[in-house]
C-alpha positions as CSV (number, residue, x, y, z in Angstrom):
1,X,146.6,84.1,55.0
2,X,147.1,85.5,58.4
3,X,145.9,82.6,61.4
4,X,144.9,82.4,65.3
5,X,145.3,78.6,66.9
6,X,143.4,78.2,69.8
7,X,143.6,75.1,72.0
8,X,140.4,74.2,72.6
9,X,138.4,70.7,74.1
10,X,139.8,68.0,71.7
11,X,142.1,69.9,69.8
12,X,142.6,73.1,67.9
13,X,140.5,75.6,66.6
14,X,142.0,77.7,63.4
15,X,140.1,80.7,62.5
16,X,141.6,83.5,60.4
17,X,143.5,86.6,62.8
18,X,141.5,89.4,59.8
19,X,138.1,88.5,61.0
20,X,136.2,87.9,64.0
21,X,136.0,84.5,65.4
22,X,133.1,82.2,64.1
23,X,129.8,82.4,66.5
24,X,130.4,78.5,67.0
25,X,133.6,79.3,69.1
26,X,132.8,82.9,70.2
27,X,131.6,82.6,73.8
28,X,134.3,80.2,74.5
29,X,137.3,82.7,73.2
30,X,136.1,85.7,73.4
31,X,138.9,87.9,75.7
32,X,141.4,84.7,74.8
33,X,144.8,85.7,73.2
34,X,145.2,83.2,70.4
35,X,147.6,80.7,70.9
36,X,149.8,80.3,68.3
37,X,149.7,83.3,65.3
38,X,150.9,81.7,61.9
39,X,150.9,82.6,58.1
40,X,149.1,79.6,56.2
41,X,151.9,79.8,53.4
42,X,154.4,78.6,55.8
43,X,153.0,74.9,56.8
44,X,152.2,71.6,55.1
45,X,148.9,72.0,55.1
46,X,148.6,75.2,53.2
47,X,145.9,74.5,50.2
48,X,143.6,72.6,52.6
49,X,143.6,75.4,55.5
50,X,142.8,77.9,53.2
51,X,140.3,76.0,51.5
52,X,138.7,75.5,54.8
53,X,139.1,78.6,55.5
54,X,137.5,80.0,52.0
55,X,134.4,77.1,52.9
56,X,134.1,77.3,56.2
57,X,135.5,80.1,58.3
58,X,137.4,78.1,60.2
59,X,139.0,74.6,61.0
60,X,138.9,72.2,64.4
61,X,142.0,70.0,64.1
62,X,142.8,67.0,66.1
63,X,146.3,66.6,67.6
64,X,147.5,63.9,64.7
65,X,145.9,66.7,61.9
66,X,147.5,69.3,63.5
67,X,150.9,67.9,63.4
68,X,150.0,67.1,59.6
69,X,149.0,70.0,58.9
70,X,151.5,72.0,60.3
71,X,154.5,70.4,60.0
72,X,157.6,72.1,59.7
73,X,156.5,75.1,61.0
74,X,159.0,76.3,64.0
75,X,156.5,77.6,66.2
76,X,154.8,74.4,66.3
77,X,157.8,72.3,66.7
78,X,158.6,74.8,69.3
79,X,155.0,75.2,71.1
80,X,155.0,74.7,75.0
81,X,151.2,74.1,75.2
């Protein structure tokens, strides 16, 4: 499944890149270039993302779930944000 990660107030919104983003985040990212793009099949926190996904539309991750969850993936290690 194909991700955006935006940085938003108190952590990190997750929403997938194939549809538009969730009316509870809309106003605030609308004409913001995601983040961070990612494939869910290449972090830690794979079956719960998607499940969230599949549930919910979309995830708000602290900092501490956010390194959970995405462990291991280099452009996380790597982020400059």
């Amino acid at each position: 499944m194909r991700l955006h990660l935006y940085r938003v107030e108190g952590g990190y919104f997750v929403c997938p890149a194939d549809a538009p983003v969730p009316a509870s985040h809309a106003a605030e990212l609308t004409g913001r270039a995601p983040d961070m793009r990612f494939l869910s099949r290449d972090t830690a926190g794979r079956q719960f993302i998607e499940e969230h996904m599949r549930t919910n539309g979309a995830v708000v991750m602290d900092e501490r779930v956010a390194d959970i969850m995405l462990a291991g993936y280099p452009d996380w290690i790597g982020r400059t944000f």
